[in-house]
C-alpha positions as a Markdown table, in Angstrom:
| # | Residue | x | y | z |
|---|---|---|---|---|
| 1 | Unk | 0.0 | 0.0 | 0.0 |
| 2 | Unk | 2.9 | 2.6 | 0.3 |
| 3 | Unk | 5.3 | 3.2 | -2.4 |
| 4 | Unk | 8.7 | 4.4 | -2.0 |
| 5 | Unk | 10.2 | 6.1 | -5.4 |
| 6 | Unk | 13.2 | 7.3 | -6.6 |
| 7 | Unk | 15.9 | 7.7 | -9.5 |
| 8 | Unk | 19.5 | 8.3 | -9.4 |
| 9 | Unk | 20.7 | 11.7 | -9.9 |
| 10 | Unk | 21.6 | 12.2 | -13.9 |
| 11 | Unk | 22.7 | 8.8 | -13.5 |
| 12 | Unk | 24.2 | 8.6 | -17.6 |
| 13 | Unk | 26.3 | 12.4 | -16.9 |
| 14 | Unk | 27.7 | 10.9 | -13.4 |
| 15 | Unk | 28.6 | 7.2 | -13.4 |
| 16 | Unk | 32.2 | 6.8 | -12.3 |
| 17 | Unk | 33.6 | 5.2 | -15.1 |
| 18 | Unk | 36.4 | 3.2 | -12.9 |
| 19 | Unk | 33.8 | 2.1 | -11.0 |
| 20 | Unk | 32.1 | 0.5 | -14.0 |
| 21 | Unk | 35.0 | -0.6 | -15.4 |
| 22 | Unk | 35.8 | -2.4 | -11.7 |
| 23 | Unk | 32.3 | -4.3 | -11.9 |
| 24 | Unk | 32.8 | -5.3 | -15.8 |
| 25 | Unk | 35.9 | -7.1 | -15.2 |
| 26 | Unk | 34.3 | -8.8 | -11.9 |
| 27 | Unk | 31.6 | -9.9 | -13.6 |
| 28 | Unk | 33.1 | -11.1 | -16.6 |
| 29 | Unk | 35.4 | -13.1 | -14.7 |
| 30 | Unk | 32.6 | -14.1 | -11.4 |
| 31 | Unk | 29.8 | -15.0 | -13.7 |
| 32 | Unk | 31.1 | -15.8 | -17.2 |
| 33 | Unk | 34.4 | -17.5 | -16.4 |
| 34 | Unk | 36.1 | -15.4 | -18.7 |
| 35 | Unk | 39.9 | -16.1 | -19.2 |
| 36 | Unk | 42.2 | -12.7 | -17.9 |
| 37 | Unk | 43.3 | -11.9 | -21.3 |
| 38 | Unk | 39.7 | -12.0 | -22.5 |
| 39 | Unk | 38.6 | -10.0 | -19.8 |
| 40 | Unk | 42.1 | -7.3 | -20.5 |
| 41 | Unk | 40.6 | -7.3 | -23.9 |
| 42 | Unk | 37.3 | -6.2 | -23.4 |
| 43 | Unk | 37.8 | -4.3 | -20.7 |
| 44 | Unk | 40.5 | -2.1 | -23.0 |
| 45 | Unk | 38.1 | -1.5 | -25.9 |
| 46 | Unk | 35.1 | -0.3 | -23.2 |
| 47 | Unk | 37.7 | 2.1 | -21.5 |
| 48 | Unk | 38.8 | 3.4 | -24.7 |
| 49 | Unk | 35.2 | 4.4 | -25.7 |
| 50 | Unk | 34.2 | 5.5 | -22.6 |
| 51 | Unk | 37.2 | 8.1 | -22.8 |
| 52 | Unk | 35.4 | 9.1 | -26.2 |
| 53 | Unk | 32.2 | 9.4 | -24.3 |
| 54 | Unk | 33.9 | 11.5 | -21.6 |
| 55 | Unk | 35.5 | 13.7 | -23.9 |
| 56 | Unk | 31.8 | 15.2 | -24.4 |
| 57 | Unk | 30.6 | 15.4 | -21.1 |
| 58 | Unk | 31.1 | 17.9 | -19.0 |
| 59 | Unk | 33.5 | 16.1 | -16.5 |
| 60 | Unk | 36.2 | 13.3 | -17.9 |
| 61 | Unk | 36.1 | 10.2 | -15.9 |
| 62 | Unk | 32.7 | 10.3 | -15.3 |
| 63 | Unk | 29.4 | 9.3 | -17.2 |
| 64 | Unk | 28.2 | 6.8 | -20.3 |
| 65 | Unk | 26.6 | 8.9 | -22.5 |
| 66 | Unk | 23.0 | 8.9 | -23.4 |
| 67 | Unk | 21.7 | 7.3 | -27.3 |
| 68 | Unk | 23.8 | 4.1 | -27.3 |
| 69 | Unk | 23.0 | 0.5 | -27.5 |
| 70 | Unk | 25.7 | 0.2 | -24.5 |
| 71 | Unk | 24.0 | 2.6 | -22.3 |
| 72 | Unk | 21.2 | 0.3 | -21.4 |
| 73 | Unk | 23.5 | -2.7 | -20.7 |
| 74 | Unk | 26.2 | -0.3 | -19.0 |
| 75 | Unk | 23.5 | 1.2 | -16.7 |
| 76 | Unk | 22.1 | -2.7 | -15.8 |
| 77 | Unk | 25.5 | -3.5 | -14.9 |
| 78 | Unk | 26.3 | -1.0 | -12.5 |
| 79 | Unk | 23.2 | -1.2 | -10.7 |
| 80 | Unk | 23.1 | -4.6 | -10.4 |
| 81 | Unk | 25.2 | -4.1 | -6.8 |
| 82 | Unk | 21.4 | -2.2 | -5.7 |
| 83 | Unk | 19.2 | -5.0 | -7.1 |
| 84 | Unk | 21.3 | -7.1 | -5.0 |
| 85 | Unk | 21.5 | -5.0 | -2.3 |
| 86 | Unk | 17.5 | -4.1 | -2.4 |
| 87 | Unk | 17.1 | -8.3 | -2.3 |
| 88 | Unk | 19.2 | -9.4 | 0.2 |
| 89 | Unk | 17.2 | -6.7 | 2.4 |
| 90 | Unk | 14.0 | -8.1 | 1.3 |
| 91 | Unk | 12.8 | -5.3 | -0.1 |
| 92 | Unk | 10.0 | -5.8 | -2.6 |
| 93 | Unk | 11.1 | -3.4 | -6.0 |
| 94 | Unk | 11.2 | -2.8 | -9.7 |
| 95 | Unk | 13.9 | -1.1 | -11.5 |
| 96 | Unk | 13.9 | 0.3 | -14.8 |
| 97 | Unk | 16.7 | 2.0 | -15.7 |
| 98 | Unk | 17.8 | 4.0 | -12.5 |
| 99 | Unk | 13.9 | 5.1 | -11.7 |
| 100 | Unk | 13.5 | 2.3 | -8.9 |
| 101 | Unk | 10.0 | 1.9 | -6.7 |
| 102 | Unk | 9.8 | -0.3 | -3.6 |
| 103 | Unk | 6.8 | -1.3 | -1.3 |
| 104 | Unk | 6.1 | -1.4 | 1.7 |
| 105 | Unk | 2.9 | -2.0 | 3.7 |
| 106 | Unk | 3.5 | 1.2 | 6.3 |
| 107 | Unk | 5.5 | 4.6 | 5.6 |
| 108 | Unk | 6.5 | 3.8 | 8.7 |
| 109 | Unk | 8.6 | 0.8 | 7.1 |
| 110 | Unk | 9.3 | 3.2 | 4.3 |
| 111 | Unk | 11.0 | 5.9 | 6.2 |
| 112 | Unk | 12.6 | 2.9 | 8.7 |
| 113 | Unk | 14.3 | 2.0 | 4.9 |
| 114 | Unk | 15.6 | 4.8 | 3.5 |
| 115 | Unk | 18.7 | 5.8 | 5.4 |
| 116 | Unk | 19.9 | 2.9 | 4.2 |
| 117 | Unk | 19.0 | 2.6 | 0.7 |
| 118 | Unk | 20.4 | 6.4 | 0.2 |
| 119 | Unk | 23.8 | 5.7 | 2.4 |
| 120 | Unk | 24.2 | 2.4 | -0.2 |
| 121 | Unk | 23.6 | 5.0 | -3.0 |
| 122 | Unk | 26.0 | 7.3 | -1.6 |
| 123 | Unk | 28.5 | 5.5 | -0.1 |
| 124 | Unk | 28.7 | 2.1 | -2.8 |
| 125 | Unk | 27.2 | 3.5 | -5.9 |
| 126 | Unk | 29.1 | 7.0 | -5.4 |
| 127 | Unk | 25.8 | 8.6 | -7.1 |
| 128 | Unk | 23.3 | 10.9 | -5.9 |
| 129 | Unk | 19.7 | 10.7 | -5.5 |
| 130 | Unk | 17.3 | 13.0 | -7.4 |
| 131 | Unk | 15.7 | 14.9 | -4.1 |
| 132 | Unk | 12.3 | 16.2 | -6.1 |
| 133 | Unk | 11.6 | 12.4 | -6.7 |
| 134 | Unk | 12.1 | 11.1 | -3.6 |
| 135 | Unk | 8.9 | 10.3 | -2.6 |
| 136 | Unk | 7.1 | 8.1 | -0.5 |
| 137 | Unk | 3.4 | 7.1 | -1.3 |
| 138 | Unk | -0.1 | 5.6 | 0.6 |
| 139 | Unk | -1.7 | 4.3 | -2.3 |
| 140 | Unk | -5.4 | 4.8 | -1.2 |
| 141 | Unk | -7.8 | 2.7 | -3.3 |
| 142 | Unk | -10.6 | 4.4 | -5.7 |
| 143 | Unk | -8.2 | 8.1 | -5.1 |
| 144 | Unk | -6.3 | 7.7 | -8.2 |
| 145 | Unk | -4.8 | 11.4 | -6.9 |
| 146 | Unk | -2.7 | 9.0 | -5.0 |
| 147 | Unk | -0.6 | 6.8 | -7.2 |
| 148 | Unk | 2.6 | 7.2 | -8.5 |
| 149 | Unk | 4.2 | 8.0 | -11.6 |
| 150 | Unk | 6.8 | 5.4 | -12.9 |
| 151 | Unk | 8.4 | 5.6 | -16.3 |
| 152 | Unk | 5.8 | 6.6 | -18.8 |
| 153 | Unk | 2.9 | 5.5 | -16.6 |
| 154 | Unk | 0.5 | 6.3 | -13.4 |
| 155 | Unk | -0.4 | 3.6 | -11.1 |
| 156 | Unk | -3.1 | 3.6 | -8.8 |
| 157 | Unk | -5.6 | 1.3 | -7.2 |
| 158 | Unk | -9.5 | 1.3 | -8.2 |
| 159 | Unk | -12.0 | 1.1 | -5.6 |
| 160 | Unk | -12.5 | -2.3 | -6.5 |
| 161 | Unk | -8.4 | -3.0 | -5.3 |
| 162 | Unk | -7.5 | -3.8 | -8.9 |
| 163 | Unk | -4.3 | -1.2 | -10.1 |
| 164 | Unk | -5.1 | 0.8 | -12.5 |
| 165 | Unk | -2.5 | 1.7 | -15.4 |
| 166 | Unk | -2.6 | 4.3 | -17.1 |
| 167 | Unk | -0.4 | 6.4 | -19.5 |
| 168 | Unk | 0.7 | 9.7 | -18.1 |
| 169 | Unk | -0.9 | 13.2 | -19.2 |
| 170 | Unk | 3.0 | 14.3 | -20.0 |
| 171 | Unk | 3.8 | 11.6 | -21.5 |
| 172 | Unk | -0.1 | 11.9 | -23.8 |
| 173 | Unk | 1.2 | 15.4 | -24.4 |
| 174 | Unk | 4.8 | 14.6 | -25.3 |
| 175 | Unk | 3.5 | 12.0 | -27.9 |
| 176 | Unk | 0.6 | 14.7 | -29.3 |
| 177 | Unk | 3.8 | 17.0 | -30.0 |
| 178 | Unk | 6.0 | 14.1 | -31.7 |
| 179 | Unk | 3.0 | 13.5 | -34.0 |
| 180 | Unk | 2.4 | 17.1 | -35.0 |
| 181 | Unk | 5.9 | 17.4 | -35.4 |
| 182 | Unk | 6.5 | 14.6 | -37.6 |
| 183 | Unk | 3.1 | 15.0 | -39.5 |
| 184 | Unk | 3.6 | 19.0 | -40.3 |
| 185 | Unk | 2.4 | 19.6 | -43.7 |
| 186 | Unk | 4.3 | 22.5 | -46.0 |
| 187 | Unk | 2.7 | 25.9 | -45.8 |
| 188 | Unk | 1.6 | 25.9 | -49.2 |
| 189 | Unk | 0.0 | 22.4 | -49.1 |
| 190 | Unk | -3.5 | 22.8 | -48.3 |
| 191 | Unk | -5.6 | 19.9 | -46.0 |
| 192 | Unk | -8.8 | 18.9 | -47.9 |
| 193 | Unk | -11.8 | 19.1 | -45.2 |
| 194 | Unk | -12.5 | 15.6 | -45.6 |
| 195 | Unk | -9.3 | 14.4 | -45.1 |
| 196 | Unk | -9.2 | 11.8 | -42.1 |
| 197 | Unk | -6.8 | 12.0 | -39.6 |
């Protein structure tokens, strides 16, 4: 019934690259047996392009870079050590990306959690935690005024107890943009009055 939610502060501009480089070789050699020169190998080629990557961010050493296919993979990686962290706590969660909402059945529970869970951010991860979504949630069924926002979605629960999912207004409003956007006509093109859209 209570939701704690939170993302990592500009988690792509801020991951220490070292760090990530630390965890790819451990896990390369921990969980894929990977030979030491294999690992040397791979490891070489990822720091080279994350120097590239660096070189157009605002502060070298740090951050992956947003757009590539790596970034997803590179972002799973490093927080891997919270999912496994979250677990072995018993902490009920889903993470996508670094957004990451727990539950808990009292905000009592909720607040008992979260020095914790921000001292492991802090401390292990060496990240920061976006303040403004920091939040911590009574779900309240049939007031969908109190469900959360996660990803492109709202969650709440109906009156009946069923959740209810449902697509954000941003996000609806974002999309309506994309598709005037990318359906803008030329100026000198009329639109017939019939035409079905």
């Amino acid at each position: 019934r209570v939701v704690l939610r939170f993302d990592v502060t500009s988690f792509n501009e801020t991951v220490d690259q070292a760090i990530l480089l630390k965890i790819l070789k451990s896990h390369l050699r921990r969980v894929h047996g990977w030979e030491k020169a294999d690992v040397e190998l791979l490891v070489g080629l990822i720091a080279s392009y994350l120097s590239r990557v660096g070189e157009a961010l605002v502060s070298p050493g740090r951050g992956i870079g947003m757009g590539s296919s790596l970034t997803p993979w590179f972002t799973n990686l490093y927080l891997d050590q919270l999912d496994r962290f979250l677990d072995s706590a018993g902490y009920h969660f889903v993470r996508y990306g670094d957004d990451v909402a727990m539950f808990f059945e009292t905000k009592k529970q909720a607040d008992a959690a979260s020095p914790a869970i921000r001292a492991f951010i802090h401390d292990v991860l060496r990240q920061g935690i976006s303040e403004p979504k920091w939040t911590i949630k009574k779900l309240v069924p049939g007031k969908s005024d109190s469900g959360i926002d996660f990803c492109l979605f709202r969650y709440s629960i109906a009156s009946d107890g069923q959740v209810d999912v449902r697509i954000k207004d941003a996000t609806l409003e974002k999309t309506r943009r994309k598709i005037r956007y990318l359906t803008r006509l030329p100026g000198d093109v009329e639109v017939p009055e019939d035409a079905m859209f």
